[in-house]
LUMKOL-420035 format. One record per residue (C-alpha): residue number from 1; residue in one letter; x, y, z. Coordinates in nm, 4 decimals. Layout:
BEGIN
<site i="NUM" aa="A" X="X" Y="Y" Z="Z"/>
...
***
This chain:
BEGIN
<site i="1" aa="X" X="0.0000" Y="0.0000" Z="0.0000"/>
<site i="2" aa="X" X="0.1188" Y="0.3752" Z="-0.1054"/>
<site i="3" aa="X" X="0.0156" Y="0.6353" Z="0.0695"/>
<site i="4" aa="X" X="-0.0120" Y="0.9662" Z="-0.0856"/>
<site i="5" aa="X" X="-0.0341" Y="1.2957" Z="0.0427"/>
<site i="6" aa="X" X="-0.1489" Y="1.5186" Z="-0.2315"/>
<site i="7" aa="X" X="-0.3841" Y="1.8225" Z="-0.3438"/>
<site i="8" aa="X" X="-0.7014" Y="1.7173" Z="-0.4393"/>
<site i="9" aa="X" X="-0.7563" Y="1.5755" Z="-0.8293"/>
<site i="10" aa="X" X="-1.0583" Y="1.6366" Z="-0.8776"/>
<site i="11" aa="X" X="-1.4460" Y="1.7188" Z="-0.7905"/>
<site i="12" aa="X" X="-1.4523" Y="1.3335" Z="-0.6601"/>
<site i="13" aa="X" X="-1.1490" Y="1.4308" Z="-0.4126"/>
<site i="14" aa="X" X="-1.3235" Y="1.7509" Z="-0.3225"/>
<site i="15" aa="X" X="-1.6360" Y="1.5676" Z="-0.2417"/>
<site i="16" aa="X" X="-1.4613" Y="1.3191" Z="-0.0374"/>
<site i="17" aa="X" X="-1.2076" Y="1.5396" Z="0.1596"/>
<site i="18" aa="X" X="-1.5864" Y="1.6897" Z="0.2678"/>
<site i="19" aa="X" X="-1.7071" Y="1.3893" Z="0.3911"/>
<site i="20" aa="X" X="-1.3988" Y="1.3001" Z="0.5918"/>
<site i="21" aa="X" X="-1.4270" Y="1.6760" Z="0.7640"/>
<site i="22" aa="X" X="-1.8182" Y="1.5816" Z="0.8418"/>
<site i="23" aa="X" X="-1.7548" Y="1.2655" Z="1.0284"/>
<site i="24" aa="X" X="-1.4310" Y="1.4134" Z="1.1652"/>
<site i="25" aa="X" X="-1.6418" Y="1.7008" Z="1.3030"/>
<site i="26" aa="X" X="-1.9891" Y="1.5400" Z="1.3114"/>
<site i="27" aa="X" X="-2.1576" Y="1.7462" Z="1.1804"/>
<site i="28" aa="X" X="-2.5148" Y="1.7780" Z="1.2645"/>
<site i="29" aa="X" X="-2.6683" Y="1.8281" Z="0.8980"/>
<site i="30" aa="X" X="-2.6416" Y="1.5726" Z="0.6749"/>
<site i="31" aa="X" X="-2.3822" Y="1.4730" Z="0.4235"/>
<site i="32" aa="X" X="-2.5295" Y="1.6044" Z="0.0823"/>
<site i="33" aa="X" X="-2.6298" Y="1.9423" Z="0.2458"/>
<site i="34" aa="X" X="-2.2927" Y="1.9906" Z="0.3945"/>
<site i="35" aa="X" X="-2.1251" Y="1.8895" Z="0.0891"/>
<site i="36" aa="X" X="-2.3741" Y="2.1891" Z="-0.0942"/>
<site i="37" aa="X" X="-2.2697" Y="2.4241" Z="0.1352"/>
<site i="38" aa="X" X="-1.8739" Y="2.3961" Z="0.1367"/>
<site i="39" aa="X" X="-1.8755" Y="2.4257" Z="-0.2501"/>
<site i="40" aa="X" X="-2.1164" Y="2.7533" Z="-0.2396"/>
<site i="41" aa="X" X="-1.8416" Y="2.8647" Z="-0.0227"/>
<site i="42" aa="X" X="-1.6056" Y="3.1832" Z="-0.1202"/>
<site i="43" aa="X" X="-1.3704" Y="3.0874" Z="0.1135"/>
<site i="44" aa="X" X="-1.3523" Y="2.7658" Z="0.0381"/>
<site i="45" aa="X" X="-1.3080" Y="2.8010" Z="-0.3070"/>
<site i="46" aa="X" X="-0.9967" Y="3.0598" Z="-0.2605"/>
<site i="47" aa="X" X="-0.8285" Y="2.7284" Z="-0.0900"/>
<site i="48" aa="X" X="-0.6339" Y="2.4324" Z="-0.2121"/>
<site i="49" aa="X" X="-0.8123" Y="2.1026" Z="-0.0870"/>
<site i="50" aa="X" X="-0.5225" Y="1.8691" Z="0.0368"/>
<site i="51" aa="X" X="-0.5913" Y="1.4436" Z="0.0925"/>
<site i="52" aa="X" X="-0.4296" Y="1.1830" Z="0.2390"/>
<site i="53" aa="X" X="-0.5057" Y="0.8655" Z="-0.0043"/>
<site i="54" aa="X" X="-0.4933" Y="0.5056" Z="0.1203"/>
<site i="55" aa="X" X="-0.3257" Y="0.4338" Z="-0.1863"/>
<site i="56" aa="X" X="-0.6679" Y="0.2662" Z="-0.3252"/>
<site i="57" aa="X" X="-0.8561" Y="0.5659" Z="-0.3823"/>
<site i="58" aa="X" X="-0.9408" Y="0.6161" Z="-0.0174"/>
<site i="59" aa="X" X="-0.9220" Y="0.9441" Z="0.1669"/>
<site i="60" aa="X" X="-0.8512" Y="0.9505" Z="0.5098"/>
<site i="61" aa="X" X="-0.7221" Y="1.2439" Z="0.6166"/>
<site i="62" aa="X" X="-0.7853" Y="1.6056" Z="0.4703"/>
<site i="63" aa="X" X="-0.6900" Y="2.0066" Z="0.5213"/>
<site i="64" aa="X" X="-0.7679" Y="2.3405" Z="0.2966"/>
<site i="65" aa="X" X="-0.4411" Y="2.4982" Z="0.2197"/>
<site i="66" aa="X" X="-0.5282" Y="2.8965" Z="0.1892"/>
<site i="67" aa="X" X="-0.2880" Y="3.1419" Z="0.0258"/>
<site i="68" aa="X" X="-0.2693" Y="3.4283" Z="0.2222"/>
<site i="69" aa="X" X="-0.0377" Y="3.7475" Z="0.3031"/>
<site i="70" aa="X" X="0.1216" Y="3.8166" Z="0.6364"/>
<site i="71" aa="X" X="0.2527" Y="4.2472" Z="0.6964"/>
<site i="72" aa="X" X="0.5137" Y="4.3303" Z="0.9135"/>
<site i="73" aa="X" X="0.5894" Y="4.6759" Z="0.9360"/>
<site i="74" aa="X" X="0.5118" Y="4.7828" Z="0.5825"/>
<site i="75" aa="X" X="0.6914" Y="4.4633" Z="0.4418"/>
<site i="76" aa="X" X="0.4186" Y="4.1497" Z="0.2894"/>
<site i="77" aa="X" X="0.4841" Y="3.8059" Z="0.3083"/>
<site i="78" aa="X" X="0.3290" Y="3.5601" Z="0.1054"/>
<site i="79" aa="X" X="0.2218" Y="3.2563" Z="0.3414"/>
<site i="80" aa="X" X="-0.0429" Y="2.9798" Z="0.4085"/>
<site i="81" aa="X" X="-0.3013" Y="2.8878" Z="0.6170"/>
<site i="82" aa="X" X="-0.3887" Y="2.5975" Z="0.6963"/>
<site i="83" aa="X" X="-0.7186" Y="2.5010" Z="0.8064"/>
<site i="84" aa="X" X="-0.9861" Y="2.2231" Z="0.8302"/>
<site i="85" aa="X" X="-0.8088" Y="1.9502" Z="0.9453"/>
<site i="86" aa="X" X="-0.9586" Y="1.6014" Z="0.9654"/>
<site i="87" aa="X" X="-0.9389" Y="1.2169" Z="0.9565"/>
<site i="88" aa="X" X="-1.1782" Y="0.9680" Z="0.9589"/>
<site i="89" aa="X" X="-1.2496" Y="0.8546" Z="1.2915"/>
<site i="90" aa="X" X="-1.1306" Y="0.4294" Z="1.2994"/>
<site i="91" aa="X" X="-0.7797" Y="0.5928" Z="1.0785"/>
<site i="92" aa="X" X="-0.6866" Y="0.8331" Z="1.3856"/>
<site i="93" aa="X" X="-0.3868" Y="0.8635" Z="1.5979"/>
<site i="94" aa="X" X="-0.1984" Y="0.6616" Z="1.3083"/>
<site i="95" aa="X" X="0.0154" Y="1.0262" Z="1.1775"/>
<site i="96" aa="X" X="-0.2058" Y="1.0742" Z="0.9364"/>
<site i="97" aa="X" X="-0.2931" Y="1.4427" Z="0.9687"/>
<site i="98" aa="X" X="0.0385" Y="1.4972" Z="1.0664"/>
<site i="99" aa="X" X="0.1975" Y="1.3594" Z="0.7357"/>
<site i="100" aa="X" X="-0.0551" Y="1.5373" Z="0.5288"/>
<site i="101" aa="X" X="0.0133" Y="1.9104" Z="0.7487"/>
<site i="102" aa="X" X="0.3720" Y="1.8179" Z="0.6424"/>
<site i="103" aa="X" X="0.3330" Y="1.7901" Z="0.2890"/>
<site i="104" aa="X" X="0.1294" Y="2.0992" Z="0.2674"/>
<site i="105" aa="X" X="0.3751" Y="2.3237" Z="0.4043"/>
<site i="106" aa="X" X="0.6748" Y="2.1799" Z="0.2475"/>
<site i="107" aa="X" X="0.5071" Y="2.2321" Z="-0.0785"/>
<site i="108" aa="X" X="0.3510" Y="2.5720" Z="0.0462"/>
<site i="109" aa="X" X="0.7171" Y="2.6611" Z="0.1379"/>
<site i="110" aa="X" X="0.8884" Y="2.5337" Z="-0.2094"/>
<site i="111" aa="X" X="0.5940" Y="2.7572" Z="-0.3523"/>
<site i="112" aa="X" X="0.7431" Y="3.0479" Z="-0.2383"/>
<site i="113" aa="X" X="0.5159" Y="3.0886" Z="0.0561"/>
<site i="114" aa="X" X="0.7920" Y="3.0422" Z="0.3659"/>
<site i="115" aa="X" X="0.5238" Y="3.1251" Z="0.6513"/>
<site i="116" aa="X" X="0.2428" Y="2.9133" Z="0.7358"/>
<site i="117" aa="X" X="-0.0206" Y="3.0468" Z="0.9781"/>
<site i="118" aa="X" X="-0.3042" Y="2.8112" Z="1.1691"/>
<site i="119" aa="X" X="-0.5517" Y="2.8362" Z="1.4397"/>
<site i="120" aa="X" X="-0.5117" Y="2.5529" Z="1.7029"/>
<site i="121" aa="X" X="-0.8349" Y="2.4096" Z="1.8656"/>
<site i="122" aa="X" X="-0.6053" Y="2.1054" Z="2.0100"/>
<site i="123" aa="X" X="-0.2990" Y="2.1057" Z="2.2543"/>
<site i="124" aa="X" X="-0.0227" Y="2.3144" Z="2.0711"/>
<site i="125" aa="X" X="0.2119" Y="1.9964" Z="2.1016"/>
<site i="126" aa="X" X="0.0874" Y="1.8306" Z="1.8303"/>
<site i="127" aa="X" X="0.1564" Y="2.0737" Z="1.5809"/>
<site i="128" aa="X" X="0.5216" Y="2.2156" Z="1.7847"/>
<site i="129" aa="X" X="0.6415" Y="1.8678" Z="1.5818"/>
<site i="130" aa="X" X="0.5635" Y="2.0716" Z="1.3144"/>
<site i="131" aa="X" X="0.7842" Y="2.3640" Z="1.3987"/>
<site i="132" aa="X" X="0.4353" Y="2.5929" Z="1.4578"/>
<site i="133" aa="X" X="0.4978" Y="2.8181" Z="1.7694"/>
<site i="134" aa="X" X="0.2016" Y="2.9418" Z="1.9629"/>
<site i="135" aa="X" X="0.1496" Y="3.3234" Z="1.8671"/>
<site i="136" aa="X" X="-0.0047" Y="3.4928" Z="2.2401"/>
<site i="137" aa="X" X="-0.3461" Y="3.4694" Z="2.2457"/>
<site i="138" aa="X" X="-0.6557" Y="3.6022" Z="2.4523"/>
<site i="139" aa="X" X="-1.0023" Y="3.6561" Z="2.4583"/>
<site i="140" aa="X" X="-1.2255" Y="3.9352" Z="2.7177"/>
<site i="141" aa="X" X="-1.5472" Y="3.9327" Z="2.8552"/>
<site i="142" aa="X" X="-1.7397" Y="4.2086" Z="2.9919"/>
<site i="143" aa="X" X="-2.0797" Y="4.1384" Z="3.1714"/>
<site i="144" aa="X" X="-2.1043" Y="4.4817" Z="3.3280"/>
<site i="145" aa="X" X="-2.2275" Y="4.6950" Z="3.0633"/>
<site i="146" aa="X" X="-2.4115" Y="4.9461" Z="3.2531"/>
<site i="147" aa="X" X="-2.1272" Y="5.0359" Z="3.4646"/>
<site i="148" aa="X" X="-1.8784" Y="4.9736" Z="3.1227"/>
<site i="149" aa="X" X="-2.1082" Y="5.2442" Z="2.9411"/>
<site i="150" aa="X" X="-2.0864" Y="5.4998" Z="3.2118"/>
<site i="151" aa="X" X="-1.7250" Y="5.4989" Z="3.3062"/>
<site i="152" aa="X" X="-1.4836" Y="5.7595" Z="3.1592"/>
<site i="153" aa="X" X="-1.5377" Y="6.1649" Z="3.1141"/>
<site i="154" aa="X" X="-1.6496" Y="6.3560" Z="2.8391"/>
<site i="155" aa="X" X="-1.2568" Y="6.4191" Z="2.7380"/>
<site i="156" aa="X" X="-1.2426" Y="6.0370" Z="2.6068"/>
<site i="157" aa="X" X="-1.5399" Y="6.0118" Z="2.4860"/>
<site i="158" aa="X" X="-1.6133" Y="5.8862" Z="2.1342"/>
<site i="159" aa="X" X="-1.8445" Y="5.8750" Z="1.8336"/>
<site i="160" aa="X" X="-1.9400" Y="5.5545" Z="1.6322"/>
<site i="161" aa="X" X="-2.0459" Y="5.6379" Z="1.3054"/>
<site i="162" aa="X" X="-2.2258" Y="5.3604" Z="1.1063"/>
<site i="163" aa="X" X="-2.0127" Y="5.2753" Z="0.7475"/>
<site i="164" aa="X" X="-2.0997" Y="5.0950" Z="0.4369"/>
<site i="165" aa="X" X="-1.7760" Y="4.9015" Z="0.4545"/>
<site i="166" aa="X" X="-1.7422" Y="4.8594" Z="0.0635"/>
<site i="167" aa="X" X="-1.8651" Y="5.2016" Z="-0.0020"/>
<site i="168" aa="X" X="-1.5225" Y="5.3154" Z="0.2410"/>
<site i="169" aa="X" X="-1.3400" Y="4.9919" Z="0.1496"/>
<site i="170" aa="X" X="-1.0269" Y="5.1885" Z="0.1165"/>
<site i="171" aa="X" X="-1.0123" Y="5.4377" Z="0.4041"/>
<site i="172" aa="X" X="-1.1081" Y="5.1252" Z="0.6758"/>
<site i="173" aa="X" X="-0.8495" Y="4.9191" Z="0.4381"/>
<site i="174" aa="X" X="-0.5535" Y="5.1998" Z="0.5656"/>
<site i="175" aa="X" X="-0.6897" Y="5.2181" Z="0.9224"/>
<site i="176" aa="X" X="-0.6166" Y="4.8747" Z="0.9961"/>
<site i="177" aa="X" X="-0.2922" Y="4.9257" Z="0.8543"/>
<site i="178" aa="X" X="-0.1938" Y="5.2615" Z="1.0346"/>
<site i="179" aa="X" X="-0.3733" Y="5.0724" Z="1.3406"/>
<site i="180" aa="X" X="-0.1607" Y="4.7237" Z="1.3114"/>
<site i="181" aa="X" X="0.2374" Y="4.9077" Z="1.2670"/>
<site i="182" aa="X" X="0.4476" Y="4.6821" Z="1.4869"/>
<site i="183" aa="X" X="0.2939" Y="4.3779" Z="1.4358"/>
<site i="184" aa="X" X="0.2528" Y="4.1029" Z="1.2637"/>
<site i="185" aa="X" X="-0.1078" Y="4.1066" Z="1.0922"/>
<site i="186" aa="X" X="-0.2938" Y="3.9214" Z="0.7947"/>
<site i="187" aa="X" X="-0.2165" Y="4.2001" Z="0.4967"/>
<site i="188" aa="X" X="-0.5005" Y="4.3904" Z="0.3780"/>
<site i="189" aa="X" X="-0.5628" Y="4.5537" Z="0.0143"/>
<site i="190" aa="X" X="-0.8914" Y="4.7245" Z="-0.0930"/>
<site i="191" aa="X" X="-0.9605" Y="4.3635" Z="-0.2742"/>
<site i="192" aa="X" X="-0.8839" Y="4.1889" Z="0.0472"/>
<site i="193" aa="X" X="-1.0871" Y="4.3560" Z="0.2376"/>
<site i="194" aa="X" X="-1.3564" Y="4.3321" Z="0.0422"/>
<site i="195" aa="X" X="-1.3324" Y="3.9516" Z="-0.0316"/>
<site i="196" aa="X" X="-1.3433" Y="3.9327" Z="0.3611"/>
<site i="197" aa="X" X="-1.6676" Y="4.1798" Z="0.4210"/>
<site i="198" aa="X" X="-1.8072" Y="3.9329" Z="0.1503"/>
<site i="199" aa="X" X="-1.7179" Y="3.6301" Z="0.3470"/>
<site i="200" aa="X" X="-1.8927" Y="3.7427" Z="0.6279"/>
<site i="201" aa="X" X="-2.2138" Y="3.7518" Z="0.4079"/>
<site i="202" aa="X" X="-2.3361" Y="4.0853" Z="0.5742"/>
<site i="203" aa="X" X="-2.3448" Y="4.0054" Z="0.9301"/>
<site i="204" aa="X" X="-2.1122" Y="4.2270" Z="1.0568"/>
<site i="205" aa="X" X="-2.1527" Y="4.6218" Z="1.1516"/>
<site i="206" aa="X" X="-1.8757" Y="4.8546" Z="1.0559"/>
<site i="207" aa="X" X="-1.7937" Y="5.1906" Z="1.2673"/>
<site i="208" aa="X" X="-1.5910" Y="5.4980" Z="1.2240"/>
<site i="209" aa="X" X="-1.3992" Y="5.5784" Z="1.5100"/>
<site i="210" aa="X" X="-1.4260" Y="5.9436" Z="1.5994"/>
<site i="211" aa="X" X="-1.2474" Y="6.0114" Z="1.8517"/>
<site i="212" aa="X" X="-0.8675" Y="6.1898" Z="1.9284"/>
<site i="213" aa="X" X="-0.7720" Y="6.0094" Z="1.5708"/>
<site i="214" aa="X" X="-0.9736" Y="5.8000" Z="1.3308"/>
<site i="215" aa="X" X="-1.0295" Y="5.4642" Z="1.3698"/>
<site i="216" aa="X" X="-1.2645" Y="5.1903" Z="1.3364"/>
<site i="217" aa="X" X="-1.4757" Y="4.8725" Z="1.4982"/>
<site i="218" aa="X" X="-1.6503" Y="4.5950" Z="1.3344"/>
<site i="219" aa="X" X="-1.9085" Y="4.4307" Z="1.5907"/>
<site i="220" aa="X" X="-2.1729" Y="4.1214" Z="1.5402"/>
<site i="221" aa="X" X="-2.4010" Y="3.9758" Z="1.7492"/>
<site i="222" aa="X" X="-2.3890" Y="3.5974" Z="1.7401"/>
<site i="223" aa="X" X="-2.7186" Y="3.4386" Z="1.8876"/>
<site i="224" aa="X" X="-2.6090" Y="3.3762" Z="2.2182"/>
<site i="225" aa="X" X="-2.6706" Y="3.7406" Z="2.3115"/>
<site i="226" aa="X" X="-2.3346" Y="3.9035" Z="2.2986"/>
<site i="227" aa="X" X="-2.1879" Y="4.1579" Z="2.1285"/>
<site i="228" aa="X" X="-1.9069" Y="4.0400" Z="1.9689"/>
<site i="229" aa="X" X="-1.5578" Y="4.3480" Z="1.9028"/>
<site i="230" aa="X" X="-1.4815" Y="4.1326" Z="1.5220"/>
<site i="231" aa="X" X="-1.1906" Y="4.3724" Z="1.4848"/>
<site i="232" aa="X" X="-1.0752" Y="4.7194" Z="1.6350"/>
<site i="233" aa="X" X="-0.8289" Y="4.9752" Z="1.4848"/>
<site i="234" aa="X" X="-0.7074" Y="5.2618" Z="1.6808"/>
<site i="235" aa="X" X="-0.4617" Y="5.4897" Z="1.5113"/>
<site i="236" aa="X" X="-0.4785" Y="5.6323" Z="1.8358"/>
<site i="237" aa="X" X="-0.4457" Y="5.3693" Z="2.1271"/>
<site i="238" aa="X" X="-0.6166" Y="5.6281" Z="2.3881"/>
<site i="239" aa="X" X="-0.9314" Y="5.5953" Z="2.1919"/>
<site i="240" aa="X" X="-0.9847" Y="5.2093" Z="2.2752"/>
<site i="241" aa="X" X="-1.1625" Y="5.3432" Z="2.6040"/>
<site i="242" aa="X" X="-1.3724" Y="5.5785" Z="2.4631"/>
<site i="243" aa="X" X="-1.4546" Y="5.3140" Z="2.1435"/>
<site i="244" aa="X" X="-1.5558" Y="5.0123" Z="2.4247"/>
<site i="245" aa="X" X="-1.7570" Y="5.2365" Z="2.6313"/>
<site i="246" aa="X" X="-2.0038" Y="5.3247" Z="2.3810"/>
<site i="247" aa="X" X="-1.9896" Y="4.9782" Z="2.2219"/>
<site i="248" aa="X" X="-2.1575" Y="4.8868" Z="2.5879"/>
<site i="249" aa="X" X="-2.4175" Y="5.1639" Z="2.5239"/>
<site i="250" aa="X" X="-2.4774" Y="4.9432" Z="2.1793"/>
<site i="251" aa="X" X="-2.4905" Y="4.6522" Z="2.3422"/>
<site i="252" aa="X" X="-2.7742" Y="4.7282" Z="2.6253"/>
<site i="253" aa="X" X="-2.9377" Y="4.8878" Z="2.3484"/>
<site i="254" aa="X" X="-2.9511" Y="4.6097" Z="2.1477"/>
<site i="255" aa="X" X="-3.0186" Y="4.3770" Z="2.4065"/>
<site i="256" aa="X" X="-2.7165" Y="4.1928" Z="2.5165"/>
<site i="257" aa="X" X="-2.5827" Y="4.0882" Z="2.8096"/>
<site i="258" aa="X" X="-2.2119" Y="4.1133" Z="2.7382"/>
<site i="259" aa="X" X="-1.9692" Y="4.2231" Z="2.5632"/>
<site i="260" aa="X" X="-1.6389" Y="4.0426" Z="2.4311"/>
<site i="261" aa="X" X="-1.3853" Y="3.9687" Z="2.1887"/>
<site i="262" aa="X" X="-1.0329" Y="3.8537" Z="2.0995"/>
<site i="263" aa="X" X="-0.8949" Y="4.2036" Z="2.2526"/>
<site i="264" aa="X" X="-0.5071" Y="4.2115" Z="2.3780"/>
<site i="265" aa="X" X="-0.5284" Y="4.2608" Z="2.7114"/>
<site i="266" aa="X" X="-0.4501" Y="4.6701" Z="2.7993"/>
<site i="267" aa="X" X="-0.4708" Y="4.8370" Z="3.0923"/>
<site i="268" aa="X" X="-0.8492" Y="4.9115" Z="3.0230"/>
<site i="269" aa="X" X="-0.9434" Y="4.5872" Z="2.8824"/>
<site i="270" aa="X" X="-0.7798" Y="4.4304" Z="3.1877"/>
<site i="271" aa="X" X="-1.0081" Y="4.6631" Z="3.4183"/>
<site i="272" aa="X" X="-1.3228" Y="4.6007" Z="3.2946"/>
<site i="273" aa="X" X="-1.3278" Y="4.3062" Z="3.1368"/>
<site i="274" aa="X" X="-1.2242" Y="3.9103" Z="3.2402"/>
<site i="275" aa="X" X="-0.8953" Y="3.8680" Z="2.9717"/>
<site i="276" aa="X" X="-0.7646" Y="3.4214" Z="2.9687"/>
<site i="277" aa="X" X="-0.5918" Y="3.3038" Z="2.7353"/>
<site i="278" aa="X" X="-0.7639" Y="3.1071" Z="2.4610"/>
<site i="279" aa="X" X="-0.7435" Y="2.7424" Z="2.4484"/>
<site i="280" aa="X" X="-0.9074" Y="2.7410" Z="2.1201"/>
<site i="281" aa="X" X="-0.8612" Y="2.8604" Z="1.7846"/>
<site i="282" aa="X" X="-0.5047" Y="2.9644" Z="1.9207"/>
<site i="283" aa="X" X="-0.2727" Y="3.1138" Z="1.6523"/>
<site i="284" aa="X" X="0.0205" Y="2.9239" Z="1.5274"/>
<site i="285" aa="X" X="0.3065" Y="3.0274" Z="1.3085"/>
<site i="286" aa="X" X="0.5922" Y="2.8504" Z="1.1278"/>
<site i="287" aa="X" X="0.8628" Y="3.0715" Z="0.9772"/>
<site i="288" aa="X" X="0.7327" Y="3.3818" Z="1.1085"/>
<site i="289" aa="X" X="0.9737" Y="3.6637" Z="1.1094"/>
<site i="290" aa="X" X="1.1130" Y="3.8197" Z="1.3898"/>
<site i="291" aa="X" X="0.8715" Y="3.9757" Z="1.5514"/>
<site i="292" aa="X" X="0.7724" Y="4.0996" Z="1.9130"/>
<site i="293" aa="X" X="0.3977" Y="4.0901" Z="1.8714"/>
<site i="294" aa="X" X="0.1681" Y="3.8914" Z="1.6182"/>
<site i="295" aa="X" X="-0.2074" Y="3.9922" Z="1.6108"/>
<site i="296" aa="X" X="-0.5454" Y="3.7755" Z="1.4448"/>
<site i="297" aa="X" X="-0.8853" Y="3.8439" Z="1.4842"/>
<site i="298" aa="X" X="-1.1935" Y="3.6249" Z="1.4187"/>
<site i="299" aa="X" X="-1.2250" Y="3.7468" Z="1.0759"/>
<site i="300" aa="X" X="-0.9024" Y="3.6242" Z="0.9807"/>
<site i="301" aa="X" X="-0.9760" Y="3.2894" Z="1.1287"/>
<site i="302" aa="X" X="-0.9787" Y="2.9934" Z="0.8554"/>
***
């Protein structure tokens, strides 16, 4: 028997790899929807589908391979993600997902693509063998709106102001830039940004910043009655306060009970809301550059 590690041949590969990532995950819906859904998918379709074959035709183990672009003060790197990891369940703990991770990179890296990004849901061991290093991670909650919304003076207050996100694709596109100097961030072009307000199939709620600078906040609110901070840039750092207090105001007024995010945890974040480090969807990086700070956000997530 010859296994294989390869991309995908064809739509019968495609449909298979699917199947393997619905019992790996069980899925709730059933096979044939899933499978319609994944290939309606944007993001799906920007990917290269990767499978492990038996050597008879049998796929056992499969990933998506995305192309992306990593920034680091003003310099782009072209890199991979790698997401959607699964193996059927009676072919696990056998190195299967591990051979196949390995073959995608290495091929990814011959590519011209040296840094590989993913978002860990299991231990970070497993994919350390991999050379991945855990990027810092965490994730706030604030239950205490009312008291959130009414903290602070009039000096730092600030002013959301509702955007069509593609109508200003461009100005939000050079916020988060101006807002992510020093870091190591997903790059972002006009198309870029747009493919991701696309992805998110109009869910999310886009805000100028006005406040000492100019910056911006992209909120949802997932059913389980948050309000979720998607992304924040502040070209001015001393606006965060003034941007998360009235974010609270939008939250009562919408309804919810909290508010959270993937927020780094500041001096204000720490004092009003509960920052841990995430155990899931935990950033990884292989062949990152030097670099004192990397930062994601759920958007970015694969």
């Amino acid at each position: 028997m010859t296994w294989e590690a390869r991309p995908a041949a064809g739509h019968r590969d495609v449909l298979a790899g699917i199947a393997v990532r619905h019992e790996a995950y069980a899925r709730k819906l059933p096979l044939l929807a899933v499978q319609g859904q994944r290939l309606a998918s944007r993001r799906e379709h920007r990917a290269v589908p990767w499978v492990l074959d038996r050597g008879d035709g049998t796929i056992v183990s499969t990933l998506l391979c995305h192309p992306i672009e990593l920034a680091l003060d003003g310099r782009v790197f072209p890199a991979y993600g790698l997401g959607s990891v699964g193996t059927r369940i009676a072919e696990r703990r056998q190195g299967h997902a591990a051979a196949l991770c390995a073959a995608a990179c290495a091929a990814s890296e011959a590519a011209g693509r040296p840094v590989g990004l993913l978002f860990s849901d299991i231990a970070p061991a497993y994919y350390e063998r991999l050379r991945f290093v855990s990027s810092p991670a965490w994730e706030g909650r604030c239950e205490r709106l009312a008291d959130l919304a009414a903290s602070g003076d009039a000096a730092s207050d600030v002013r959301l102001e509702p955007v069509d996100p593609r109508r200003e694709a461009e100005r939000l596109t050079a916020l988060w830039g101006r807002a992510h100097r020093g870091t190591l961030h997903p790059h972002r072009d006009t198309a870029g940004f747009l493919e991701n307000v696309e992805d998110a199939g109009g869910s999310d709620w886009f805000f100028l910043v006005r406040g000492r600078a100019e910056g911006y906040l992209r909120l949802w609110a997932p059913p389980d009655g948050t309000l979720e901070v998607g992304e924040s840039a502040f070209t001015d750092p001393d606006d965060e306060a003034g941007a998360l207090r009235a974010a609270a105001r939008l939250a009562i007024d919408a309804g919810k009970t909290a508010l959270e995010g993937w927020m780094a945890p500041t001096p204000f974040v720490r004092a009003w809301f509960a920052p841990t480090p995430r155990t899931e969807a935990l950033p990884m990086l292989r062949g990152a550059p030097p670099h004192e700070t990397a930062r994601f956000w759920p958007p970015n997530h694969f």
